[in-house]
N, C-alpha and C positions, 0 to 999 in steps of 0.2 A: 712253409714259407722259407723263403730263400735267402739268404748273407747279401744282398745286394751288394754292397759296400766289397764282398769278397772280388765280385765280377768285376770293378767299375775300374782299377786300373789297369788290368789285362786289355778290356775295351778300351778306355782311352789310349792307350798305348797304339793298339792296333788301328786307330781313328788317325793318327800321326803319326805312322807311319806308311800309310797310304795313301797311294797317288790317285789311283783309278776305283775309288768306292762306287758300287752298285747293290741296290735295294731291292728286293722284290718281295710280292706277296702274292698272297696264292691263289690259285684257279677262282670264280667266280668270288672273287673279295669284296666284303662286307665293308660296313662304316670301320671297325677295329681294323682292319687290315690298310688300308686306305688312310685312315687317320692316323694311325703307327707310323707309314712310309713315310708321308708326308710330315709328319713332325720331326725325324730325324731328316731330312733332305732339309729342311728349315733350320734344323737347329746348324747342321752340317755348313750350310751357306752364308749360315751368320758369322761361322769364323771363315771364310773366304775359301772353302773346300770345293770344289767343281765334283758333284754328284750326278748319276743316273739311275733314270726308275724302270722299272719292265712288272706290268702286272702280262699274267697267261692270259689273260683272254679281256675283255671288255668289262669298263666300269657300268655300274648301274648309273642311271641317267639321277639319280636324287642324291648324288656322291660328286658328281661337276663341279659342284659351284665352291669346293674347297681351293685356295689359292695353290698352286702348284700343280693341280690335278693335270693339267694340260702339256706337262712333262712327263707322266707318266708313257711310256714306251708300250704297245699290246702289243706282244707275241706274234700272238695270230695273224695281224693284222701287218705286221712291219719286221717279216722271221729273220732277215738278212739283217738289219739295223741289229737287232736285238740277239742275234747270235755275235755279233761283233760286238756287243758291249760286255756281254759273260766272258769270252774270249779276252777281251782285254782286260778286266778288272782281275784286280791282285787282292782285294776284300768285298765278298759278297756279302749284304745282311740280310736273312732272310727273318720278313716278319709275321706273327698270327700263326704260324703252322709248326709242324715239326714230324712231318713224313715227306719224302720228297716227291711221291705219289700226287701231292697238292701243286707242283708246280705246271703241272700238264705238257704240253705238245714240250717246253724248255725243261724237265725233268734233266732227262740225257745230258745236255748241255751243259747243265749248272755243275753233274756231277760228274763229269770230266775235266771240269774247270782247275787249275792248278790254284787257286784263288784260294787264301783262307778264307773259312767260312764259320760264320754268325748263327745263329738261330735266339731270333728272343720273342716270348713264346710265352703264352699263360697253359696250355691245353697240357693234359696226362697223358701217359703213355708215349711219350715221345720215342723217338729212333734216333740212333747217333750218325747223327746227318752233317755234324758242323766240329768245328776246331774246337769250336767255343759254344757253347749251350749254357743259354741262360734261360731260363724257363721257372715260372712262379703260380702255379695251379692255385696261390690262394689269390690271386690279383683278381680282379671282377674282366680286368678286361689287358692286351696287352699293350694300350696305348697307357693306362697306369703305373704299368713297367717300366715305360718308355721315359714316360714323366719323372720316376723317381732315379733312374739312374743317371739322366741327363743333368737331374739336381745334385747329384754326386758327385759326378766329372766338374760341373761349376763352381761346386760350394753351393748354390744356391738355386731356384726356379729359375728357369728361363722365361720368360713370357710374351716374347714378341705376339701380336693377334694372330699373324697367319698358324703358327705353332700351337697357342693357346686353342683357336681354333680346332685344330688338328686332331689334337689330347680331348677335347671335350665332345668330337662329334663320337671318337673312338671309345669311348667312357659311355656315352649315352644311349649308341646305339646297340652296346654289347650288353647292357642292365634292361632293354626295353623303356629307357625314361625310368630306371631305378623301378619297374615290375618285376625285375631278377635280375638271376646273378649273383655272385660271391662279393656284391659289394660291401665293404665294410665302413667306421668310422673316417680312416685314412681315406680312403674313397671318398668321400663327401666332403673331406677337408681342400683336397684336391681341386674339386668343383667350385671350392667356396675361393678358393686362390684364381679362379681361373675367372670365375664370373667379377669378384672383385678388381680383376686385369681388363675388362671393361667391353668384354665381348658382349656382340648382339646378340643373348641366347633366344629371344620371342622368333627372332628372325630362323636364326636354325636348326629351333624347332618346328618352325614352321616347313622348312623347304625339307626336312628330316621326315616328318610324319603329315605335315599336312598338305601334301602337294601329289596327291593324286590323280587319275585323270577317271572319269566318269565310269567308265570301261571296269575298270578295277574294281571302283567299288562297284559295279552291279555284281561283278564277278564275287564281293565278300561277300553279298547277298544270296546270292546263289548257292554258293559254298558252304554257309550255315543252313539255307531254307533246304535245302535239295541233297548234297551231298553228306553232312553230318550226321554222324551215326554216333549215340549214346548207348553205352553199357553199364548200365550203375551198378551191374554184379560187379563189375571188375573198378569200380569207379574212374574208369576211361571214357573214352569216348572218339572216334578219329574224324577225319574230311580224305574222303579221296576224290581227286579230282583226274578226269581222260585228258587225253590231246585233243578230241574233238571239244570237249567243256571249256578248256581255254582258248581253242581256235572262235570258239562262237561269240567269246569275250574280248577276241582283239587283244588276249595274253603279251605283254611286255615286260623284256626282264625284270626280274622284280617285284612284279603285281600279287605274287604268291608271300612275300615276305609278312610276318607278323602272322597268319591265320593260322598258324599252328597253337599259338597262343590263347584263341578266342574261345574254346573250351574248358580252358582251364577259369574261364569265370562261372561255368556254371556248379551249383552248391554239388559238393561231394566226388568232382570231380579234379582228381590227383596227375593223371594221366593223360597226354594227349598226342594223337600222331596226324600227323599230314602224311596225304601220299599221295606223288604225283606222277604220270604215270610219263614215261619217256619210251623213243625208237627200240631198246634192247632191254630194259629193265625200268624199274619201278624205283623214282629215289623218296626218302624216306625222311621228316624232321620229327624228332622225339624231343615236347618238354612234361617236365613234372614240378609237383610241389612237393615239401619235405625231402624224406630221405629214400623216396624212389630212386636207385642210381637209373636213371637213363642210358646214362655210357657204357655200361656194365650189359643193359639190354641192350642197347644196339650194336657192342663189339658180339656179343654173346651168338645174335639169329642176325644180323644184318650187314657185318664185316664195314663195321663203323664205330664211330666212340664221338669223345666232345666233354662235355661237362656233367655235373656228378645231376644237374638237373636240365641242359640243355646240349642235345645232340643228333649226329645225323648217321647217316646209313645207305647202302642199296639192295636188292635183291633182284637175279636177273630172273623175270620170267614174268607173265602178263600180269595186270594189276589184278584180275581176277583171282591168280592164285596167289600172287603174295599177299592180299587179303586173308584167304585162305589160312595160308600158314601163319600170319602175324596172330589170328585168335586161337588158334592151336597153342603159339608160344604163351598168349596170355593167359591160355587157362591153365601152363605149366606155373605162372607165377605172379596165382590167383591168393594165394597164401599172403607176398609180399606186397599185394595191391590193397589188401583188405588189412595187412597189419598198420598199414597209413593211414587209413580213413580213418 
């Protein structure tokens, strides 16, 4: 756990003295990432700061309906805008990540930029990517980061709703609705401030987890009936799913989020991977229960990392064989699967 309190004037200091603040988060950005941007560009515009947003690539369609989200800048989509917003900003804050591998086609860019730079950050293993790295591996998520040092800089919670907002989708949807995660007491207290700030939570949990389209779900059905494979020697178990498997489902970004998860409810199973199979390589989600490191296994056979129970990965070669190889690795560390159970 980190001094917070150590960071918080170096960051306000560098908040005021910048004219041209710019936010980004990283390549396919989750509710935390998105929820993080968004609460400092809220908290930013309450004291009358004129900010800009650039995610790499496109938001998921169940992350919209956040206020502000429609400032968000894509990359991809608008390279000329968004190469002149890095170019011109004198403070970047990069949120959720901490490789610059994570900012995609704007990698380059960002890190040619003469721009002090930010990194605030829950994940391990970081890179020294930034001026300034704040980074806190015991936070459940880093829009809790976000929350506590903003409380800092104020003296107290900020709680406007679009903000409040912001901090609770990024909290909720990095815990799974509090099914994991490094949440702690602190964490809950947080929620408890937030929901007493008088937010609609029924409503966004609803457009969070329960705003599916038909398509999807036959695709979880599929996905556990058809593609699921249990290993109780190893108490794992994974889902691999083709391009043709999702083309037949009408796959929309997104539609794959949470099934990594869905194994891990059955009895005795510790372990669990998703794998989906892509044009050049096979990408990879790793969760566990206990004291399985996952990030440890996926930097280790997959040149990936994440959290000490949730993480991801790639391997470039068919999903055939990196099936292949993933049970070769598991039965390297068949010992540490079975000291969990």
């Amino acid at each position: 756990m980190i001094d917070s309190a150590k960071y918080t004037k170096e960051l306000s200091k560098l908040l005021d003295s910048s004219r041209n603040i710019l936010i980004i988060s990283h390549i396919n950005p989750d509710g935390d990432a998105i929820g993080s941007q968004l609460a400092i560009y809220h908290y930013l515009g309450s004291k009358g700061r004129k900010v800009d947003m650039i995610s790499p690539n496109n938001l998921q369609e169940f992350l919209r309906w956040m206020d502000g989200s429609d400032q968000i800048e894509v990359f991809i989509k608008n390279r000329k805008k968004c190469i002149g917003l890095i170019e011109k900003a004198d403070l970047i804050i990069m949120v959720d990540f901490n490789q610059t591998s994570r900012l995609g086609e704007a990698e380059n860019f960002v890190k040619e930029s003469s721009a002090v730079k930010v990194v605030i950050d829950h994940h391990l293993d970081g890179h020294d990517i930034a001026n300034l790295l704040i980074s806190d591996p015991s936070k459940c998520s880093t829009a809790e980061l976000v929350y506590e040092l903003i409380a800092l800089i104020d003296g107290k919670p900020f709680m406007s709703r679009p903000y409040c907002e912001a901090i609770y989708a990024g909290i909720i949807t990095d815990t799974g609705n509090f099914e994991y995660g490094a949440y702690t007491g602190r964490t809950l207290r947080v929620i408890a401030d937030i929901v007493d700030s008088g937010i609609e939570k029924e409503r966004i949990l609803n457009v969070l987890y329960n705003n599916f389209s038909a398509d999807r779900m036959r695709l979880q059905g599929f996905a556990l009936n058809k593609r699921m494979v249990v290993l109780p020697e190893f108490h794992a178990a994974y889902i691999a799913l083709t391009q043709q498997d999702l083309a037949d489902y009408n796959h929309a970004k997104g539609d794959t989020e949470g099934f990594v998860n869905l194994p891990l409810s059955i009895r005795g199973i510790n372990f669990s991977v998703l794998f989906i199979e892509k044009d050049k390589f096979v990408k990879l989600s790793f969760r566990s229960k206990g004291r399985f490191a996952v990030n440890t296994f996926a930097a280790r056979y997959f040149a990936g990392g994440g959290h000490l129970n949730a993480s991801g990965g790639e391997y470039y070669d068919t999903l055939e064989n990196t099936i292949r190889y993933f049970l070769k690795v598991l039965e390297e560390n068949a010992k540490l699967l079975n000291d969990e159970a």
